[in-house]
Phi, psi and omega in degrees: 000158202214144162219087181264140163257127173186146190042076176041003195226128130268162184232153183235081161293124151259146184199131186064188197304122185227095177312166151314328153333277243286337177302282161333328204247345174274309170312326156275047161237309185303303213284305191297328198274320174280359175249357162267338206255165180238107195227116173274337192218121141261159176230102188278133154248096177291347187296324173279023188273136160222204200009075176243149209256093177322270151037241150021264161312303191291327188276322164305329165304299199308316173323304178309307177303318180280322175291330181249346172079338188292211192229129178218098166296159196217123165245000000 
């Protein structure tokens, strides 16, 4: 997992098998990074990701938008 901040949006690249762990340990990274930080955007990029639980990921969006209001994409 790669996390760059720029120009007001983080991106987020997933890369390899990414279990229910990593998912939990990507959530709390987004959530500690958007409450210390003023980030209006993420951009999740998911392709090099695999078994991944669509699910998961949609629910992690959802929180985020509702706790941070920002704008949060899934590539």
């Amino acid at each position: 997992m790669n996390m760059i901040f720029k120009d007001d949006t983080l991106y987020i690249d997933l890369k390899g098998d990414m279990d229910i762990i990593d998912l939990n340990v990507l959530k709390e990274r987004i959530f500690s990074i958007l409450s210390q930080y003023d980030i209006d955007n993420v951009i999740l990029n998911t392709n090099g990701a695999f078994n991944l639980d669509k699910r998961a990921i949609n629910s992690i969006k959802r929180e985020c938008q509702t706790k941070y209001f920002g704008s949060f994409k899934i590539m």
